[in-house]
C-alpha positions in Angstrom: 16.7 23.5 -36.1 20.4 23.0 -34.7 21.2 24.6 -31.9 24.0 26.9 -32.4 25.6 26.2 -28.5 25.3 22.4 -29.7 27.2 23.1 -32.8 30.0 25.7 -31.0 30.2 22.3 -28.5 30.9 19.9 -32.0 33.1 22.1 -33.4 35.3 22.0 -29.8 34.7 18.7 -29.5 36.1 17.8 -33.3 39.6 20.0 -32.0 39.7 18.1 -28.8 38.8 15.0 -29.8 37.7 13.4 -26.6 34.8 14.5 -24.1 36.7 14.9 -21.2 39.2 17.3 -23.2 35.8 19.7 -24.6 34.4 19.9 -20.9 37.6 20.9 -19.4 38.3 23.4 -22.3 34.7 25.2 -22.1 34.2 24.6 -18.6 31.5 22.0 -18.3 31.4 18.6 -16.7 31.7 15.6 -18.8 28.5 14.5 -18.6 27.2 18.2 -19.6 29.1 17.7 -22.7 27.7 14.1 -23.3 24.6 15.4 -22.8 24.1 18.2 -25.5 26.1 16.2 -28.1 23.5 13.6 -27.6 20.7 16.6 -27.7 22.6 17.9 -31.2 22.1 14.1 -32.3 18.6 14.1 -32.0 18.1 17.4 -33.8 20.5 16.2 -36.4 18.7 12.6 -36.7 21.8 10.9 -37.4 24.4 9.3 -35.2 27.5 12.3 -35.2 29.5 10.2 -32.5 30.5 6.6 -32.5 30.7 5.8 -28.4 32.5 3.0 -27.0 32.8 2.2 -23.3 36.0 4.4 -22.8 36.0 7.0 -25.8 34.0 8.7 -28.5 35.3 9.9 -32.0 33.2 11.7 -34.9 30.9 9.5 -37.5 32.0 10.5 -41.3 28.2 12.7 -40.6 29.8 14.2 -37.3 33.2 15.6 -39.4 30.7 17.1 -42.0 28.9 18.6 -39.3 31.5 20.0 -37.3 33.3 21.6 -40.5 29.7 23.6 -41.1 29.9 24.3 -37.8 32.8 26.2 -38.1 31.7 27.9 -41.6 28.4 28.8 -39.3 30.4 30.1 -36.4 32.1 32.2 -38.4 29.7 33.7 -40.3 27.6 34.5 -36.7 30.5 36.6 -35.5 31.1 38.5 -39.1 27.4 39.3 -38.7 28.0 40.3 -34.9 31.3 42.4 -36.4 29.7 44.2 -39.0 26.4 45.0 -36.7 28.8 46.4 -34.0 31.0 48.4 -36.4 27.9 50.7 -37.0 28.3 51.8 -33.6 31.6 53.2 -34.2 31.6 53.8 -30.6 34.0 50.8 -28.7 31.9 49.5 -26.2 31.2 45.9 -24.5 33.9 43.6 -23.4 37.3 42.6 -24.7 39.1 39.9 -22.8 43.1 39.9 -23.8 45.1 36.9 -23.0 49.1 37.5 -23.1 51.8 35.6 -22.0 53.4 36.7 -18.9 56.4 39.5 -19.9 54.4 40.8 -22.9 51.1 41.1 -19.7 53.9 42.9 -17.2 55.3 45.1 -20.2 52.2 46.5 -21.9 49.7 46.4 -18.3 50.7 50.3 -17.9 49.8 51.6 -21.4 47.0 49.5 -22.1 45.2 50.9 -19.0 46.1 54.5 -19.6 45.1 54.2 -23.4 41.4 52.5 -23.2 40.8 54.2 -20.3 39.7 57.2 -22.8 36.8 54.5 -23.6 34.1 54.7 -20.7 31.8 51.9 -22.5 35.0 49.4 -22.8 35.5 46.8 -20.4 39.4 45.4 -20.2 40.3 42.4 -19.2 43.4 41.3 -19.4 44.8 37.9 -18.6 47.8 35.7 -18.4 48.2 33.0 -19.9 50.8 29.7 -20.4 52.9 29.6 -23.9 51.2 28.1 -26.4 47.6 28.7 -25.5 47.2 31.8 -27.1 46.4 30.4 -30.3 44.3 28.2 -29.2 42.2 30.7 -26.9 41.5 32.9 -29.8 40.6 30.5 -32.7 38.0 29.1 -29.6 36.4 32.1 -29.3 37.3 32.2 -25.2 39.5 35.3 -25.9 39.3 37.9 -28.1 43.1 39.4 -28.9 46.0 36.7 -27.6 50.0 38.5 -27.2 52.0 35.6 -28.1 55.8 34.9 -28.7 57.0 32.5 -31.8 61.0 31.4 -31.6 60.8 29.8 -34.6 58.9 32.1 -37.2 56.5 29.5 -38.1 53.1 30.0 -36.2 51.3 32.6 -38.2 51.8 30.2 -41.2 51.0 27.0 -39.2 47.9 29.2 -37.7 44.2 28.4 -39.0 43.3 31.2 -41.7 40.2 32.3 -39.3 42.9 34.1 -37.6 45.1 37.4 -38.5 48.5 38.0 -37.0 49.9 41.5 -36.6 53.7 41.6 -35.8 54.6 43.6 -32.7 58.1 43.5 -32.2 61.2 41.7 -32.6 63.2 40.6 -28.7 66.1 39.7 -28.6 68.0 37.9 -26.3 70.3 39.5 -24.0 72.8 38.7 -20.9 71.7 39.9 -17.6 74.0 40.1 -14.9 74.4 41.5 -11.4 75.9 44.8 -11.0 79.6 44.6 -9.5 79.8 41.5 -12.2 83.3 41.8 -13.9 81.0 41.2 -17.2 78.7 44.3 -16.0 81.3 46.3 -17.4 80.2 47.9 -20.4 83.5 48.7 -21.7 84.7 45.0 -20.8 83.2 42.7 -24.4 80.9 39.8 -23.4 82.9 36.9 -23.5 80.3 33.8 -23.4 84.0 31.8 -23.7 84.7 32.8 -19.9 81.1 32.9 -18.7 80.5 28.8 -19.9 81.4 28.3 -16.0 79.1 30.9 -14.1 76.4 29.3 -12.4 73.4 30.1 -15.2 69.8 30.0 -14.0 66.7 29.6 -16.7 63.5 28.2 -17.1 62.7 24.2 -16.8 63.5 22.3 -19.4 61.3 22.5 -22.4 60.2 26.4 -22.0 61.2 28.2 -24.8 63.6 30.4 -22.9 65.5 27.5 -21.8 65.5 26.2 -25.4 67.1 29.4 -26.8 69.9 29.9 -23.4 70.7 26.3 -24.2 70.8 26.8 -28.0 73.3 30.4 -27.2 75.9 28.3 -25.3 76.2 25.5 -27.7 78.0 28.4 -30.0 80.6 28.0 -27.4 80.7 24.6 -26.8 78.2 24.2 -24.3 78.5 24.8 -20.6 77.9 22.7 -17.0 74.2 21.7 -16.3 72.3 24.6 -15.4 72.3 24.6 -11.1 69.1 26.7 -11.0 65.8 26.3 -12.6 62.8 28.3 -11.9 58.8 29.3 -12.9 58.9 32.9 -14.4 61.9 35.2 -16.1 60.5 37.7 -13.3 61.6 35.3 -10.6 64.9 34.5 -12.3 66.1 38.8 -12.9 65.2 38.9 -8.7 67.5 36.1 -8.1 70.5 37.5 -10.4 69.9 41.2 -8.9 70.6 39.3 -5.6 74.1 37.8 -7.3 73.4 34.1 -7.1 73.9 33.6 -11.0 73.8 35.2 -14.3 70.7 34.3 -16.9 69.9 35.3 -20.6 66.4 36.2 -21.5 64.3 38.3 -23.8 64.7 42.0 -23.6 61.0 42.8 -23.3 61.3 40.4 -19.7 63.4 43.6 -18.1 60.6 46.0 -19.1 59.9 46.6 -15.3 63.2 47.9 -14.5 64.5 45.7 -12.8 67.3 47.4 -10.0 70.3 45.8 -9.6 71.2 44.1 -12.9 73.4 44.8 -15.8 71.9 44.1 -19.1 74.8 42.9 -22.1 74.4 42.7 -25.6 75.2 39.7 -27.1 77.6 39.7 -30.3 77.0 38.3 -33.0 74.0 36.3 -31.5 70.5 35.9 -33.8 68.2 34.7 -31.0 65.4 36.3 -30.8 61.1 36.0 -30.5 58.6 37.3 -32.7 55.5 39.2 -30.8 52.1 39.0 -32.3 49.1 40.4 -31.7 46.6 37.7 -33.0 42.6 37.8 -33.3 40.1 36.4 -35.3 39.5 37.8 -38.6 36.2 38.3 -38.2 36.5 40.4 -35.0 39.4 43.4 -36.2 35.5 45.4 -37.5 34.5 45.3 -34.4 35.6 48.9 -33.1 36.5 47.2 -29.8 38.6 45.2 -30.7 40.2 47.6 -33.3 40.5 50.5 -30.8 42.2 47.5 -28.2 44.5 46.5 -31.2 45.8 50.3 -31.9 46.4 50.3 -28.1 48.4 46.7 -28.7 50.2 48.2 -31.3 51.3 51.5 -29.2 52.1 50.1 -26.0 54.8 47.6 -28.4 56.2 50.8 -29.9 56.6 52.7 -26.6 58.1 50.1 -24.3 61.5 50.3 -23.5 63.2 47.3 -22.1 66.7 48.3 -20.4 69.1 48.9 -23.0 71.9 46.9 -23.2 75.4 47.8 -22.8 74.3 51.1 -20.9 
């Protein structure tokens, strides 16, 4: 008999694709990892891994395997799903992972909303860009909040996984009150802000991608002086006046003091929010009273408006 742990462990292993990749992922040493594949091997009673001295990589037996293994995984949790939706009552755990402005923005309604549920446990946690995904098709996380710039993940996405659309946010100026652009009557002028000392994420971070990809409309501007972790740690630094930034909407959903937020004309740039699990979890009435909470806390937030 196979040992479903064994087979979850192939089936990371076969994403990963190295043993050192599959331990860090679930948690586990190395040699914990080695260990039960070589256990899984045994039960099997055919070689699943071809070893060498310095790496591992599937047998044409091991692919086969690890693709049931999936097929299997997936029809465990269905089971789980439909056993718990006849409950009807949420109970258990639900572990959220979102990235970090979606985690500030929502916090507050989340916790007042499943509150009403004394048998639900809430966890929520942040998490880097691009893990999301990843988190929930491994089954470490149950719901993930994630942000797409370029309207391609939910098609690129396994089909285990559903995507609910949260929100559209767009990108908007922020700059310090007194700013001659803070003005609202006064039109944003990108033209006359190409000098202004621009802060924004490092280079490769989405954010940075889109500020970079909003002043090439006007030519470009002067290396950006400032770069820093966090669009929480940039709106502190423009409130103080030391430069002007552009960032999602949903990133001033704290109210941040001290800043004027600016619409930008004519400009497209924008993220997608989503709301992903897997599709096998939405019948569990956890994780369908968590996603109705999702859903209202996206509908009820208000970023500061622009322009006001």
């Amino acid at each position: 008999m196979l040992e479903l742990r064994r087979l979850r462990l192939l089936a990371e292993f076969a994403r990963r694709g190295s043993i050192a990749a599959t331990a860090a992922a679930l948690g586990y040493t190395p040699s914990a990892v080695s260990q039960q594949l070589a256990a899984l091997e045994r039960e099997a009673r055919i070689p699943l891994l071809d070893r060498t001295a310095r790496s591992a990589e599937l047998t044409d037996a091991g692919r086969r395997l690890a693709a049931r293994a999936e097929e299997i995984l997936g029809l465990v949790e269905t089971a789980e799903a439909e056993l718990s939706a006849q409950a009807d009552t949420p109970m258990g755990r639900v572990v959220v992972t979102a990235f970090p402005t979606a985690a500030v923005a929502f916090a507050p309604a989340l916790a007042n909303s499943l509150g009403d549920h004394p048998g639900l446990t809430f966890v929520l946690r942040q998490t880097r860009p691009g893990d999301g995904v990843r988190l929930v098709q491994n089954g470490e996380v149950d719901i993930a909040l994630i942000d797409d710039w370029t309207g391609k993940v939910p098609d690129q996405s396994p089909a285990v996984l559903e995507f609910f659309h949260l929100r559209r946010d767009p990108l908007v100026l922020v700059v310090p009150d007194g700013h001659p652009m803070s003005d609202p009557d006064r039109p944003v002028d990108l033209q006359q802000l190409r000098e202004e000392p621009w802060m924004a994420a490092p280079p490769g971070e989405p954010s940075r991608q889109a500020v970079e990809r909003l002043l090439d409309t006007v030519g470009g501007a002067r290396p950006v002086p400032w770069e820093f972790e966090g669009l929480h740690t940039i709106l502190s630094l423009v409130a103080r006046g030391i430069g002007i930034t552009a960032v999602p909407a949903l990133a001033l959903a704290a109210g941040d003091q001290g800043v004027a937020v600016r619409r930008i004309p004519e400009c497209t740039l924008a993220r997608e929010v989503y709301a992903v699990t897997r599709r096998a979890s939405v019948r569990r009435p956890s994780v369908a009273v968590t996603l109705r909470a999702i859903y209202a806390a996206a509908a009820d937030v208000q970023p500061a408006s622009p322009d006001s």
